[in-house]
C-alpha positions in Angstrom: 138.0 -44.8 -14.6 137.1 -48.4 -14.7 133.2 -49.9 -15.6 133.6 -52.4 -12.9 130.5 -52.5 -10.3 131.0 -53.9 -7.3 128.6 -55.4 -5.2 129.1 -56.3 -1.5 127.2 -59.3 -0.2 126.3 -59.0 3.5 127.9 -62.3 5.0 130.1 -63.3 7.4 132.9 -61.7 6.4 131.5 -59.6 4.1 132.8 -60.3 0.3 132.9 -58.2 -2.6 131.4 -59.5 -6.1 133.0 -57.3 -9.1 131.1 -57.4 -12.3 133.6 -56.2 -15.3 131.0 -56.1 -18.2 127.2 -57.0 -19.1 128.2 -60.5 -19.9 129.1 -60.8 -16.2 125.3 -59.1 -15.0 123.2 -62.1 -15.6 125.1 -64.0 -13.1 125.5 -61.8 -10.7 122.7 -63.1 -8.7 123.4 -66.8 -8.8 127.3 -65.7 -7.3 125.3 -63.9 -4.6 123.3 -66.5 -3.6 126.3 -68.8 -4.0 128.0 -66.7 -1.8 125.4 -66.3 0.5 125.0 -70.4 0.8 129.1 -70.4 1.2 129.3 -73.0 -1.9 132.1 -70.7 -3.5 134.0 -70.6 -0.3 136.2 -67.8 1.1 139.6 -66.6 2.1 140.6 -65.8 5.8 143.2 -63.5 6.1 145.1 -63.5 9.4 147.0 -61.1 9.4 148.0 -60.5 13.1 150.5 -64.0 14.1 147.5 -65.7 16.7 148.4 -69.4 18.2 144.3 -70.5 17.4 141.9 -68.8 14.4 138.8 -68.7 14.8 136.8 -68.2 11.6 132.9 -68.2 11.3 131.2 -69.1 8.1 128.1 -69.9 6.3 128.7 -73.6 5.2 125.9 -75.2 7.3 128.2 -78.1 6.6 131.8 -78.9 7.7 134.0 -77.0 5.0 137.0 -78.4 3.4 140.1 -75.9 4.7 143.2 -75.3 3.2 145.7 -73.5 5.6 148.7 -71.2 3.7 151.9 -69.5 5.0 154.6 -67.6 3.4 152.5 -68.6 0.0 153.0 -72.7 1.1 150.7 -75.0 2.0 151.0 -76.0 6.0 149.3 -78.7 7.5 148.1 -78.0 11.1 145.4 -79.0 13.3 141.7 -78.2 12.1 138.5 -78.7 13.7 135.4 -77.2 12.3 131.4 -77.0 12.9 128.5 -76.3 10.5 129.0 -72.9 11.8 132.8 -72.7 12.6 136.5 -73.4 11.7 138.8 -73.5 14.5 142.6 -73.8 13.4 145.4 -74.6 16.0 149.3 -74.1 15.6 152.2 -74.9 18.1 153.2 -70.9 17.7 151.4 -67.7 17.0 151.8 -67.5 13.0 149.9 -64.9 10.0 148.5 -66.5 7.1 145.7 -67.5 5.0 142.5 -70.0 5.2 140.7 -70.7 2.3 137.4 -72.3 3.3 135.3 -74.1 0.4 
């Protein structure tokens, strides 16, 4: 049985904070409200092969993205919003987008 608490912070997608010891408690709310701001960034998982992703976030800024396949880095076309990241490849493909 493990002392880990986790805490799940209500944005878009939701995330999960896990606090392994006290140490970790008297941050816990400076990671939620970094998370809640988007200035620690997130991971998209696409996990069903789409041509376009479409991934909301909660920048309020234009986010730097970094687009991985297979475990490799992949360079593609990305176009984002304060609100939005659109990513664009020549074939449907499954991956990851990590958003900071």
């Amino acid at each position: 049985m493990s002392d880990d608490i986790q805490v799940v912070v209500q944005v878009d997608p939701p995330t999960t904070v896990v606090v392994r010891d006290t140490a970790d408690y008297g941050n816990i709310l400076e990671r939620v409200e970094q998370l809640e701001s988007g200035t620690l960034g997130f991971e998209h998982i696409q996990s069903t092969p789409q041509s376009i992703w479409t991934i909301s976030h909660v920048f309020g800024r234009r986010p730097n993205v970094q687009i991985y396949v297979a475990g490799k880095v992949i360079f593609t076309d990305v176009s984002s919003t304060t609100t939005q990241v659109t990513v664009t490849f020549p074939t449907p493909i499954a991956g990851i987008a990590v958003l900071t």
